[in-house]
N, C-alpha and C positions, 0 to 999 in steps of 0.2 A: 495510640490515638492516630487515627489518618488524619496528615496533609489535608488544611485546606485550601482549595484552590480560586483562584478567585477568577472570573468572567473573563478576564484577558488574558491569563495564563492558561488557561484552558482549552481556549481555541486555537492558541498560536502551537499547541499539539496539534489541530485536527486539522485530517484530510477529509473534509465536507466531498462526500462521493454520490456519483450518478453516472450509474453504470448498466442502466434497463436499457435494453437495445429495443426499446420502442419510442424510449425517451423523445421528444420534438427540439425543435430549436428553441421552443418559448420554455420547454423544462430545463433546458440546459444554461440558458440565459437568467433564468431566475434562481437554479443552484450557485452560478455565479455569485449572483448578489446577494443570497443568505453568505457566502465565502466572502467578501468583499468586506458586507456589513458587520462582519461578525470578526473579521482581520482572522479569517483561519490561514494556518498554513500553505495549504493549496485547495483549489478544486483537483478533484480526481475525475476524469471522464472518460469514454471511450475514443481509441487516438481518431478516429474520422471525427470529433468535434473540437479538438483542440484551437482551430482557427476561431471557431465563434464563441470561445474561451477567453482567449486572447484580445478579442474584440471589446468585453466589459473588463478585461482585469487586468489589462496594460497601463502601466504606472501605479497601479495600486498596493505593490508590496504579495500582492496573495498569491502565488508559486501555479502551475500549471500541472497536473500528474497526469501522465497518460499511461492506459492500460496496454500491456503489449502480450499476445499467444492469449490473450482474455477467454473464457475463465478456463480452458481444458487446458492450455501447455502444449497441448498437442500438436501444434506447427510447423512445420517443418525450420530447422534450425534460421536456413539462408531470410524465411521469410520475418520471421520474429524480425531478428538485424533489421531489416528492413522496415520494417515498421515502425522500430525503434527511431530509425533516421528521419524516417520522413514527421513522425510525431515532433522532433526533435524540429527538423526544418520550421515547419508549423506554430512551434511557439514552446512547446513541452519545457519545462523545467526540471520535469524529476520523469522517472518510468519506473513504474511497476509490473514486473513481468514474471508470468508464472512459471515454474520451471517445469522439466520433463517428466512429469508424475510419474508417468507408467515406465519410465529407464530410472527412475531413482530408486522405485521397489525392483526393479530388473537384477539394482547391482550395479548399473552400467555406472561406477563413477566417471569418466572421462567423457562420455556423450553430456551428460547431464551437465559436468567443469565448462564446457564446448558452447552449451545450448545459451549458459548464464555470460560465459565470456564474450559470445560474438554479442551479445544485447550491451553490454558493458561496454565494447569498441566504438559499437553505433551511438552509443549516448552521450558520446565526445565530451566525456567530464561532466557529465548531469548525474544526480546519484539517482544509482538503479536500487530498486527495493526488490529483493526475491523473494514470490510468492510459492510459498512450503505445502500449502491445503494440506491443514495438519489433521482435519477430518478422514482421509483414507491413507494417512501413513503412521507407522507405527513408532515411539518414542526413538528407536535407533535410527530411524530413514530420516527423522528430525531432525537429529542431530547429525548427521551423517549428510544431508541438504543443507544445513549449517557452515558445516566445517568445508564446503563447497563454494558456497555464498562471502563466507570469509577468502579462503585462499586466492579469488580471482579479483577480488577489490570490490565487493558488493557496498551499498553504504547502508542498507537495513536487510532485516531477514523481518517477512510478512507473515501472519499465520494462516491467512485464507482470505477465497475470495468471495465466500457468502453464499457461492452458488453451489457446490458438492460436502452436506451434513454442514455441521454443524459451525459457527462460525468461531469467533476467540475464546479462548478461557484460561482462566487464571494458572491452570498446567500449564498448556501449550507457553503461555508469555516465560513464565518461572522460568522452562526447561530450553525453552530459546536463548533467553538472558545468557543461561550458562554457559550455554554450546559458544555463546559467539564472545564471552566478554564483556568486559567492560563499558567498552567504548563503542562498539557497534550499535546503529541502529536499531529498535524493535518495534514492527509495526502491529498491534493489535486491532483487527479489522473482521466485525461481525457481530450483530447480537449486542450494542451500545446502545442501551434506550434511553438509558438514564445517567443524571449527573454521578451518582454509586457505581455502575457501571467504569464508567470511565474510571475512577479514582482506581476503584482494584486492580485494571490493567496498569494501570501508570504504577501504583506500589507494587505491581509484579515483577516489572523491569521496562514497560511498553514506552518508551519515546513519542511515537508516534500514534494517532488514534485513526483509524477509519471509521465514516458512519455518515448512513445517507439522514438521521436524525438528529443532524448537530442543531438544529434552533429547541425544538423538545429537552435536549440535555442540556445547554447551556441555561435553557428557563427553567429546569429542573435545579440549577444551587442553591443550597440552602441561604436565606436571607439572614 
């Protein structure tokens, strides 16, 4: 029988995200305060808005996540870092940053060890989340971005960013769990409509939830 989970345990999993680069100042201001009201975890946003982040969620306990190489990875290494920092200046409490998709299927382990470490550096002890996009890799590169994510001091391994196939599932969380252990973080992030949703990640191994429909799930638990 699953875990039930009650209204305040449930959010202080979620990373409440708004991540559409069309997003306005008035949609990022009110993703705030669905996060705020609902005491999630963090807002997650894109790092050029982390300051008007900071502006509704300063003192309020709800964590700041900035996205960094958002959503390809594809950035060159130096600029990622950098982004990282200045999100970081800004206000950022956590970063999530995706790794180098196309050198992790390359092989390339040590660009990819490189790309995650220099983000790690710049986030001067904020936990970084590494985003796997386990939609175009295959169960080895998972695991193999894992055991990546671990070795350089990552503090979760992410399953995706929503925007290349298909987002979390109950595989991808399982097979992540394994790769990293115990104790490491597991962010399941994509494809959470509902209060069922979430719970399966969470008994998969997920710690962490992503989902731009966290008031939908939360008024989706059973009474």
């Amino acid at each position: 029988m699953s875990r039930r989970w009650s209204r305040t345990e449930l959010a202080a999993r979620i990373d409440h995200t708004l991540l559409d680069p069309a997003a306005t100042r008035h949609d990022v201001l009110m993703a705030c305060e669905i996060a705020r009201r609902n005491r999630c975890a963090t807002v997650c946003v894109n790092s050029n808005r982390v300051v008007e982040a900071r502006e509704v969620l300063h003192g309020s306990g709800v964590g700041i996540a900035a996205v960094v190489g958002f959503p390809f990875g594809a950035s060159h290494v130096d600029a990622k870092a950098r982004e990282a920092a200045l999100a970081v200046a800004d206000g950022a409490t956590e970063i999530d940053m995706v790794l180098d998709i196309g050198r992790l299927k390359d092989g390339q382990r040590e660009p990819v060890r490189a790309d995650i470490a220099s983000v790690i550096v710049a986030a001067a002890g904020r936990p970084v989340k590494v985003i796997l996009e386990c939609a175009r890799l295959t169960d080895d590169e998972k695991r193999t971005g894992c055991a990546l994510a671990v070795d350089v001091g990552a503090a979760f391994v992410k399953t995706s960013t929503g925007y290349l196939g298909h987002g979390a599932t109950v595989h991808d969380v399982t097979l992540i769990r394994a790769a990293v252990g115990p104790d490491l973080g597991v962010k399941a992030s994509g494809g959470i409509l509902y209060y069922e949703d979430a719970v399966a990640m969470l008994e998969a191994g997920a710690t962490r939830l992503g989902m731009s429909h966290t008031q939908q799930v939360l008024d989706s638990i059973p009474s």
